[in-house]
Phi, psi and omega in degrees: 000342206264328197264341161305309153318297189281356184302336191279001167306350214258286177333306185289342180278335188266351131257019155276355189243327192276312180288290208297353179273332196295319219234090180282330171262024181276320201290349186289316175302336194267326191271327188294299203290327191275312188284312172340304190249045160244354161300339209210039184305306177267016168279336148314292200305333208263313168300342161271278179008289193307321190299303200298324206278338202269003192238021166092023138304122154277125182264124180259120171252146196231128174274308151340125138297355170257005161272342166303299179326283161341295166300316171273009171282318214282314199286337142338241204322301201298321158246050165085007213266153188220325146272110187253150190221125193249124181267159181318109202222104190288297182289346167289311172306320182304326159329313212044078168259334175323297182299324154352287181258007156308282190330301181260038154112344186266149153265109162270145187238124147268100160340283172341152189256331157300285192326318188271355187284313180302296196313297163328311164298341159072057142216167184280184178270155180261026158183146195284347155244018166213106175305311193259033184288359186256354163267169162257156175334289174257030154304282189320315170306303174320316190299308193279313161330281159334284213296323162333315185065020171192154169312121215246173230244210161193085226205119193302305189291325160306329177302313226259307175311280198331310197262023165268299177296287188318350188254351174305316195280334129353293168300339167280338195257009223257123197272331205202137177248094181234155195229171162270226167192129162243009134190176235209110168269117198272354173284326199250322175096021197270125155259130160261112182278139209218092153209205174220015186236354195046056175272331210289302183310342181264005169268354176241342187281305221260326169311154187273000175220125181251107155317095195239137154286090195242063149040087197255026158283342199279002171274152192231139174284335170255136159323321216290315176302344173316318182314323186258321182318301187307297191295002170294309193304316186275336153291332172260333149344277188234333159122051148253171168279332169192146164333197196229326175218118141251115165264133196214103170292152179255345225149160160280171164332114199267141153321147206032050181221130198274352197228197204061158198254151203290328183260119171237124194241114173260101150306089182294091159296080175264323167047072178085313208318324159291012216259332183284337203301140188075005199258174128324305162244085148276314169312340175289349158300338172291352197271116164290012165071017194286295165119007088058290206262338202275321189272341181256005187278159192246341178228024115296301196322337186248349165236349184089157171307323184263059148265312186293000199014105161183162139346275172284140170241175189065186161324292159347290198272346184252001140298288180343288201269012145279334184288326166251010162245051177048040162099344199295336193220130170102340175003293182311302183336286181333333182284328179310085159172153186268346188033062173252012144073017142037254188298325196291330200272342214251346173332062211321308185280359176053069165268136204269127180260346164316304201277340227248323180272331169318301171332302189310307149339308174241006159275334191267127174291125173306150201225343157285018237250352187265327182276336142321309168306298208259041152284317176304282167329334175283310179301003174259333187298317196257062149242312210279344186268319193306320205286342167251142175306305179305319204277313174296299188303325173290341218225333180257351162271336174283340155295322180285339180296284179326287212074029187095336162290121185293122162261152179081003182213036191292300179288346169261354168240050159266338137307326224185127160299106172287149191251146190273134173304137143321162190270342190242143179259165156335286199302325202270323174281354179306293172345272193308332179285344186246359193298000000 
């Protein structure tokens, strides 16, 4: 069921390989745009500031997700707010802010039509632009059904009306409005948004006060580079040519201007990132969250995101998250993988993720590293027995006694299926059939 689900990935890959044959030098434009502005990161991040602040922003910055957290429950609380209404966010999840502002007392709504699907489901999301790819249809009809309190149809467009109208009212009653950002003009002070549902525009229009989460890599030095980026992003994202909505802010409400929130508050997010800046995986700040690597990789495509328990998932996500929570999390990740470099070739921006997780193996400490031994060694003793006749006829007859079970290997095929021996080998039936 899980490999059903995931099938559509197929689609976003046959037009992500079809824009890059079209357009062969977008990505040498996109990756040039990326390494700018990481040769000069905070120096970008202080010219957008400088932008957001002449156009009547407030800008925060948070070294933390828990000084992030913090700044948005407080302006939340400080006015009075009781309802939050959320638009599809990588970085809000890195936070955990939902839970946040349950915890002080607010009601959060995830906008996103996936993102509410998971909430609902009290799970995360398994890919970072479509949350809820790893249910089916009438997984989802359950999901939706429940929170209903009645029987919903099993029917894409009945879903999606049903989950329209509950989100309408939400959006009305919504005291604060937050979104992510997926880029940042540090020349214009333009924050850009990216979605297909138009959730994002009633997350920033109709609450009076709008909250944006920002990353502090999502800055670009020019509006202008938004030209090459945006059709990178959205041909490897959903295999579209351009989104359904980019919305691109300025500012709070100008006088005689009917819609927008009277407050726009920008989170400078670092949580670690600068920390990468000289490194090695400096490059990995380039990365535009298109999710690329997450559809060509071979070992998302067969388990899904929440095998990685993490946030970031995929090629992506087994860098990502040792690297921001310094090693503390995600540690393993780096072994997940066939390191068939994939990921490295499907990239827009062409960060090699591949040489990055190989890297990873050996800056990051195994937290397995006692159970590896002695996996290792057991797979050398039965190479070495393999490698002789006597050794082979031995070793598949105690496989046949076992029925697959390993001794001494309990936690690693506590996970993973051993395919069970036959009760008879090939040679004994060779035997009997030739006697």
């Amino acid at each position: 069921m899980l490999q059903r689900a995931l099938h559509n990935l197929d689609r976003r890959l046959r037009t992500a390989g079809e824009s890059a044959a079209a357009h062969p030098d977008w990505k040498d434009r996109a990756a040039a745009i990326r390494r700018e502005t990481l040769l000069d990161l905070d120096g970008w991040l202080d010219r957008l500031e400088h932008s957001l602040v002449a156009r009547g922003v407030h800008v925060h910055r948070a070294s933390t997700p828990a000084d992030a957290r913090r700044v948005v429950v407080e302006l939340a609380q400080a006015r009075g707010a009781r309802t939050v209404v959320k638009s599809k966010s990588m970085a809000t999840e890195e936070i955990d802010l939902g839970n946040a502002l349950e915890d002080a007392g607010l009601t959060s709504v995830e906008t996103d039509l996936g993102e509410y699907i998971v909430q609902l489901a009290g799970e995360r999301p398994s890919h970072m632009i479509t949350p809820a790819i790893h249910k089916t249809l009438p997984q989802i009809r359950d999901v939706l059904a429940k929170e209903a309190g009645t029987d919903l149809a099993v029917d894409r467009e009945a879903l999606t009306a049903w989950a329209r109208d509950r989100l309408r009212g939400e959006f009305l009653r919504a005291d604060i409005g937050i979104t992510g950002v997926n880029f940042a003009a540090a020349d214009t002070g333009t924050l850009v948004l990216v979605t297909n549902e138009g959730n994002g525009r009633f997350c920033t229009t109709l609450p009076r006060v709008h909250i944006a989460v920002m990353p502090v890599e999502k800055v670009i030095p020019r509006l202008a580079d938004a030209g090459i980026l945006l059709p990178l992003l959205t041909t490897h994202a959903t295999g579209q040519a351009l989104s359904n909505y980019v919305t691109m802010i300025s500012g709070p409400r100008r006088a005689g201007e009917v819609d927008g929130p009277d407050e726009l508050h920008v989170v400078f997010l670092d949580n670690r990132r600068r920390t990468l800046l000289g490194t090695r995986y400096e490059e990995m700040l380039a990365c535009i969250r298109c999710g690329a690597c997450l559809n060509v990789c071979p070992v998302y495509r067969n388990v899904s995101g929440h095998a990685y328990d993490s946030v970031y998932s995929g090629p992506m996500g087994k860098v990502l998250t040792p690297l921001l929570s310094g090693g503390t999390e995600g540690a393993d990740l780096p072994y997940g993988s066939t390191l068939c470099h994939a990921c490295s070739d499907a990239c827009p921006v062409k960060i090699p993720l591949g040489d990055m997780i190989l890297a990873l193996r050996a800056d990051v400490p195994d937290p397995h590293s006692g159970a590896r031994r002695r996996r290792r060694i057991f797979w050398t003793v039965w190479a070495r027995a393999w490698s002789t006749p006597s050794g082979y006829r031995l070793t598949t007859a105690l496989g046949r006694v076992s029925r697959g079970r390993v001794p001494g290997l309990q936690a690693w095929t506590s996970t993973r299926e051993l395919p069970r021996p036959a009760r008879e080998s090939f040679r004994d039936r060779w035997a009997k059939e030739h006697a």
